[in-house]
matplotlib code that plots the C-alpha trace (Angstrom):
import matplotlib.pyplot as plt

x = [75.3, 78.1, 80.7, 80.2, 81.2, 83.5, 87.7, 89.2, 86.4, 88.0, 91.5, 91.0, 89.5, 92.6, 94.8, 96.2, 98.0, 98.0, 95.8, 97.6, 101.1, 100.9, 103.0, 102.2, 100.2, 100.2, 97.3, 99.1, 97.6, 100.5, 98.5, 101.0, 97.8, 94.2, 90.7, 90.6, 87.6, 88.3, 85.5, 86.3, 83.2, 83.0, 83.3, 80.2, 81.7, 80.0, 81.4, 80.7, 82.3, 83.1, 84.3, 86.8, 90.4, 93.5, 96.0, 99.3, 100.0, 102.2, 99.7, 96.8, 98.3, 99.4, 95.7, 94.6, 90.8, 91.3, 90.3, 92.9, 93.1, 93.5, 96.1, 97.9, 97.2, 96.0, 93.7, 95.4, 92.2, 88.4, 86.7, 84.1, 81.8, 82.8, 80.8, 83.8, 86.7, 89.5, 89.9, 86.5, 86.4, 88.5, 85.0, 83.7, 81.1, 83.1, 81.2, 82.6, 81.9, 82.1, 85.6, 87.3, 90.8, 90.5, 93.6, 91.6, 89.3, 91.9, 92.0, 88.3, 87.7, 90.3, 88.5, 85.5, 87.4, 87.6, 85.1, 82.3, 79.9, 80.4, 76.9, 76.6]
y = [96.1, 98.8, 99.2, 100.8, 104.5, 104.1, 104.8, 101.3, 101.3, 104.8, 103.9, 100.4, 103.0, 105.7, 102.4, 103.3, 106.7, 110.2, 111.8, 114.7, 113.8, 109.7, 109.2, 105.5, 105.8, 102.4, 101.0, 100.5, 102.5, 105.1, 107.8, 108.8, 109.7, 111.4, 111.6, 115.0, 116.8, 118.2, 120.7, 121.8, 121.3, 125.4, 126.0, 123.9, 120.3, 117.1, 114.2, 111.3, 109.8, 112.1, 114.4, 113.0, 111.2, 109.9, 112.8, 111.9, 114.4, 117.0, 117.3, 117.8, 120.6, 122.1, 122.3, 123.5, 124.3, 125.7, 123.8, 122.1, 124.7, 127.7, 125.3, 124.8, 121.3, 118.9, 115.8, 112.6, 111.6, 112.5, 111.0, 109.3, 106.5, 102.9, 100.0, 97.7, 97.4, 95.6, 93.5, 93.2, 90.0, 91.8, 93.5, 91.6, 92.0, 92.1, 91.1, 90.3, 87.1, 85.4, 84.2, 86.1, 87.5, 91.0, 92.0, 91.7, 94.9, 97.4, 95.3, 95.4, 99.3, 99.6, 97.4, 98.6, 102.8, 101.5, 99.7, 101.2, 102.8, 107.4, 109.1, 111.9]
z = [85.2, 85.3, 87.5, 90.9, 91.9, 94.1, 95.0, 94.1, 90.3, 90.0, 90.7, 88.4, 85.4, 85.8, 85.4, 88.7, 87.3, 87.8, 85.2, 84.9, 84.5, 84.4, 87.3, 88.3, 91.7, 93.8, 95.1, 98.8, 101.1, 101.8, 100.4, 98.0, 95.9, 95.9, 93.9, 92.3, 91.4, 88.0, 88.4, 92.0, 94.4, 95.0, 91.4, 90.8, 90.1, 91.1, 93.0, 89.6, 87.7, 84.7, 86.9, 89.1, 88.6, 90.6, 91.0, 92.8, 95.2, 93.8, 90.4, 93.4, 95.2, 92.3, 90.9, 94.1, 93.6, 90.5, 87.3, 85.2, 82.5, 85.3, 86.8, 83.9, 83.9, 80.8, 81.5, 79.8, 78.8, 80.0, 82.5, 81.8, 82.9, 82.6, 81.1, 82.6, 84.4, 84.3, 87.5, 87.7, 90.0, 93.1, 94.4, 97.7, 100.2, 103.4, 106.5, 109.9, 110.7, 113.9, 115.0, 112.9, 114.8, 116.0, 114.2, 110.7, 111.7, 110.6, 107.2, 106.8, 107.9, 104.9, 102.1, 103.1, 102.6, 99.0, 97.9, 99.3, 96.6, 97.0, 96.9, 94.4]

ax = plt.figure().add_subplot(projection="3d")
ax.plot(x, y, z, "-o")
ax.set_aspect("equal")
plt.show()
């Protein structure tokens, strides 16, 4: 079975760094990073896996919605499809449950943000 399509598999793949310039990019949820298209949506990309990557901020804006090469920008490596991750035990089904203390929904809305499989 391979590895789900989604932010944290992504993330867990990029080995949590910036693609473009390999700028370590915490898993925290500060949003000090994003998921790039490297083939921009309008210019005919696809929302897979061989064609998006973590980008810390700065690298993103600089790309813009321009391809790497018209940014001036160099992939570190290709994207490409996993057959494994590293990590691989972390993914959970997360289901509220009865009793559980309100203050745990914020927690959950966020696991559920990352781990939840993207639709192509």
């Amino acid at each position: 079975k391979q590895p789900r399509f989604n932010r944290v598999n992504i993330w867990r793949r990029d080995k949590g760094r910036c693609q473009y310039c390999g700028k370590p990019c915490p898993l925290d949820g500060e949003g000090r990073f994003t998921f790039d298209h490297v083939v921009p949506v309008a210019q005919g990309g696809t929302r897979r896996w061989e064609n998006i990557v973590v980008a810390c901020m700065p690298c993103n804006q600089k790309k813009g919605g321009r391809t790497p090469a018209q940014a001036g920008l160099v992939l570190r490596q290709a994207p490409i499809r996993p057959r494994e991750l590293p990590g691989r035990g972390a993914e959970r089904e997360h289901v509220w449950a009865k009793g559980m203390p309100p203050s745990w929904r914020q927690w959950m809305r966020d696991a559920l943000y990352w781990n939840d499989e993207l639709l192509a």
